[in-house]
C-alpha atoms as an extended CHARMM CRD file, in Angstrom:
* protein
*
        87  EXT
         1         1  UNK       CA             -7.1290000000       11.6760000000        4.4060000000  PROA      1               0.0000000000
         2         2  UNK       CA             -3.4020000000       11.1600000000        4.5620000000  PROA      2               0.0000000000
         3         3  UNK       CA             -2.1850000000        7.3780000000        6.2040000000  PROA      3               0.0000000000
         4         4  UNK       CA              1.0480000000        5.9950000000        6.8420000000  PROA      4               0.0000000000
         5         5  UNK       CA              1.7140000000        2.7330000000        7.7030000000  PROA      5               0.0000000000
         6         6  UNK       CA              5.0630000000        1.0820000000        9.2430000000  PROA      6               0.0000000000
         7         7  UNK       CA              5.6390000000       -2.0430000000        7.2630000000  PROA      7               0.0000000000
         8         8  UNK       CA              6.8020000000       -5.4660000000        7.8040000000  PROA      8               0.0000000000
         9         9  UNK       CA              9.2160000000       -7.8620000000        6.3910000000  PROA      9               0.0000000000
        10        10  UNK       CA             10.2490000000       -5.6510000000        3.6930000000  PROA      10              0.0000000000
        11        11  UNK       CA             13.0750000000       -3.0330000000        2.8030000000  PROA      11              0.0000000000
        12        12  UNK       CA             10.4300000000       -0.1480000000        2.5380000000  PROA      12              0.0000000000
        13        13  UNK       CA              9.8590000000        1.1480000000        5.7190000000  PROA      13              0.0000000000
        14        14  UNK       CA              7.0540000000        3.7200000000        5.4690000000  PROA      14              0.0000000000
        15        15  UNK       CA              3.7070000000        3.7240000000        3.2400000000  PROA      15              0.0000000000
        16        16  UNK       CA              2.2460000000        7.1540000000        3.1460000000  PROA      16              0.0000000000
        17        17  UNK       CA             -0.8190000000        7.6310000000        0.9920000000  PROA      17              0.0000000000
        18        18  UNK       CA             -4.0370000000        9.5780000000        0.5290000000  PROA      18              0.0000000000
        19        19  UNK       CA             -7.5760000000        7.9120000000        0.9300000000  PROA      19              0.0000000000
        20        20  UNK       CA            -11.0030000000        9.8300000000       -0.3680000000  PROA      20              0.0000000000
        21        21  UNK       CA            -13.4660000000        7.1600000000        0.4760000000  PROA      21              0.0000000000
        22        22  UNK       CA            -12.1040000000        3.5530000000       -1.2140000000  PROA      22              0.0000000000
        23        23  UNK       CA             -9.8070000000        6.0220000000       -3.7240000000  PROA      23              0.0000000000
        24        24  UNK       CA             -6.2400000000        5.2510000000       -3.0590000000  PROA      24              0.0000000000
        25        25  UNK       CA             -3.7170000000        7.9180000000       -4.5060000000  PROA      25              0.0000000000
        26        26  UNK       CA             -0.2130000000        9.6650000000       -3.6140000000  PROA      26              0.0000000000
        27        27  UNK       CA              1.6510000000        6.6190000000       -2.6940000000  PROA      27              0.0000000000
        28        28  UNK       CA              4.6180000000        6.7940000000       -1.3190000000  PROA      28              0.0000000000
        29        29  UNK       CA              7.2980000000        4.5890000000       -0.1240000000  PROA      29              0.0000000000
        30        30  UNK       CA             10.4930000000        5.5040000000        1.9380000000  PROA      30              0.0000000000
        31        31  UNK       CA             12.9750000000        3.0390000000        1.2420000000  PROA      31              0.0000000000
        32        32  UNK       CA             12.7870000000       -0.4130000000       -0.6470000000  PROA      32              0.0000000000
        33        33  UNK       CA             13.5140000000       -0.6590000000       -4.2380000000  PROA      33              0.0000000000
        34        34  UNK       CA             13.3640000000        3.5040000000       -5.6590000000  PROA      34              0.0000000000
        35        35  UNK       CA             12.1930000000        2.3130000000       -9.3660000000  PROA      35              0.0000000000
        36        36  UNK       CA             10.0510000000       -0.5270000000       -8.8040000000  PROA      36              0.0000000000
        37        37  UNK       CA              8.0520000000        1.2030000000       -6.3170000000  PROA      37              0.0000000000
        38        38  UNK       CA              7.4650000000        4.6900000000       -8.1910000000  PROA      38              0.0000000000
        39        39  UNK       CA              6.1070000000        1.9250000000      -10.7150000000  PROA      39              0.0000000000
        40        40  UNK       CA              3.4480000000        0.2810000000       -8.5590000000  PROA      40              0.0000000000
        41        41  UNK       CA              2.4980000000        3.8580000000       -7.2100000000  PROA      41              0.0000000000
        42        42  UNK       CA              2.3220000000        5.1120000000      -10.4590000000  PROA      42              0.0000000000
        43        43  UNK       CA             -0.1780000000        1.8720000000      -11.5180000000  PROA      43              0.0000000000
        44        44  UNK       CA             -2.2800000000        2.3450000000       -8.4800000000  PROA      44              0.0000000000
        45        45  UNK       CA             -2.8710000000        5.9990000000       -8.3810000000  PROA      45              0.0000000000
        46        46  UNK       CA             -6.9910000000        6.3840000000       -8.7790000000  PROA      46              0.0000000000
        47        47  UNK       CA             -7.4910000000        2.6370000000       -8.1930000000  PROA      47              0.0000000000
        48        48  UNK       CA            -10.0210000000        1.4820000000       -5.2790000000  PROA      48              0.0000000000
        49        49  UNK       CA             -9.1080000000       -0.5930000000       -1.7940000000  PROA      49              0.0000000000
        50        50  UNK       CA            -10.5100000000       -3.6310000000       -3.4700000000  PROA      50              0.0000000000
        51        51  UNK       CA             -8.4800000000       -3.2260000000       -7.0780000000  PROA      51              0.0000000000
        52        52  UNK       CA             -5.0030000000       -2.7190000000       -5.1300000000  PROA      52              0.0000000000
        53        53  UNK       CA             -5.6540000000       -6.3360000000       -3.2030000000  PROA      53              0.0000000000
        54        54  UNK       CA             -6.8400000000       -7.8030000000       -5.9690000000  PROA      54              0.0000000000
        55        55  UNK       CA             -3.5070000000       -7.2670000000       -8.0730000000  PROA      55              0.0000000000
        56        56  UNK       CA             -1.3150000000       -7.0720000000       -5.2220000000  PROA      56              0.0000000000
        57        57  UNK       CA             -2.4820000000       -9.1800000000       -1.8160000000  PROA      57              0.0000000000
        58        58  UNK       CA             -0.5430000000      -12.3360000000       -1.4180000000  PROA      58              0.0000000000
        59        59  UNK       CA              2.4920000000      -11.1750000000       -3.5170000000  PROA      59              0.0000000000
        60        60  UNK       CA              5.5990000000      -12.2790000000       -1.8390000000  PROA      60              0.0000000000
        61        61  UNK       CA              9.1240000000      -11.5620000000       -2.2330000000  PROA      61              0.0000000000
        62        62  UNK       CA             11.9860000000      -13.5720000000       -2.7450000000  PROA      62              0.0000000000
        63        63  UNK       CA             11.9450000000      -16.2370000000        0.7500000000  PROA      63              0.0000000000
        64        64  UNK       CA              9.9150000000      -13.3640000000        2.4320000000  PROA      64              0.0000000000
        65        65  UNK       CA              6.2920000000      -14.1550000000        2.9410000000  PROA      65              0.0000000000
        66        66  UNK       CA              5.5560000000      -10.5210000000        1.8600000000  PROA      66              0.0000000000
        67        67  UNK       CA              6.5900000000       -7.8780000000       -0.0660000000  PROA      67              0.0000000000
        68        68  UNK       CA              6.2120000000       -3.9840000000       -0.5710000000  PROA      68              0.0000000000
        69        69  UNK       CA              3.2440000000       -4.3710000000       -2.9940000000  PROA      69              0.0000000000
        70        70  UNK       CA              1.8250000000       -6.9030000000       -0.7650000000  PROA      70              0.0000000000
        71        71  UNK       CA              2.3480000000       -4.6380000000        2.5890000000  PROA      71              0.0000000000
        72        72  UNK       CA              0.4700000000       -1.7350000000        0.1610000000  PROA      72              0.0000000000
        73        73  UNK       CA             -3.0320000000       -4.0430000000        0.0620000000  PROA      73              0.0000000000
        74        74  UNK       CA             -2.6890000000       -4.3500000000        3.6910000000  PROA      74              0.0000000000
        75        75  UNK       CA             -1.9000000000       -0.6020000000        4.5410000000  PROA      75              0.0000000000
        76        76  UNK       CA             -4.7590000000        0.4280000000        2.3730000000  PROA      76              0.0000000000
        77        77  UNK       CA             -7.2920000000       -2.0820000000        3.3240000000  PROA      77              0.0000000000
        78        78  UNK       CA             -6.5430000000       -1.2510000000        7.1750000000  PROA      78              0.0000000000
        79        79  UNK       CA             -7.0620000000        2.3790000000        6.3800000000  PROA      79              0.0000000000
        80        80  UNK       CA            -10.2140000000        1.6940000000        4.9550000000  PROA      80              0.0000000000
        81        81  UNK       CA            -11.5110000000       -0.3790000000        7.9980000000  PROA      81              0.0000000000
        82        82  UNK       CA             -9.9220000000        2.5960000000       10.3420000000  PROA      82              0.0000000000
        83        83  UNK       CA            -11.8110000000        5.3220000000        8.2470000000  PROA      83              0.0000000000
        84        84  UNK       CA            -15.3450000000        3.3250000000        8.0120000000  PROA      84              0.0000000000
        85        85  UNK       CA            -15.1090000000        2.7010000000       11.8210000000  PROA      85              0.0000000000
        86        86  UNK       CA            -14.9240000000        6.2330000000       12.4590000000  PROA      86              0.0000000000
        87        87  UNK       CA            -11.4540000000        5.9340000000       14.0750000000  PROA      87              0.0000000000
């Protein structure tokens, strides 16, 4: 199933991105910084829920107390919750 989630904090703005079961792939972000973030959904494509916040939960950037990889663990881990709810 297709998400998007409005982030937080961060230059990105949007994170759109498929979820079959805990299977995160298609990332996308609109806005934020182009290469760097091609890169991290490049890495993540095919990795689970728990892999993505593993690497990527906690990660801040610069005096921010986020950052677009960070706001990607918590998109995909709400998802997750939404989808095994039934919501």
């Amino acid at each position: 199933m297709r998400h998007q989630y409005k982030t937080q904090y961060t230059c990105s703005q949007v994170i759109s991105f498929d979820l079959d079961g805990d299977v995160v792939s298609n990332v996308e972000f609109l806005g934020g910084c182009n290469g760097n973030l091609k890169a991290i959904s490049k890495l993540v494509n095919g990795m689970t829920v728990e892999q993505i916040e593993s690497y990527l939960r906690g990660n801040t950037c610069g005096r921010r107390p986020t950052s677009c990889a960070d706001q990607l663990a918590i998109a995909v881990r709400e998802a997750y919750e939404k989808e095994q709810a039934g919501a």
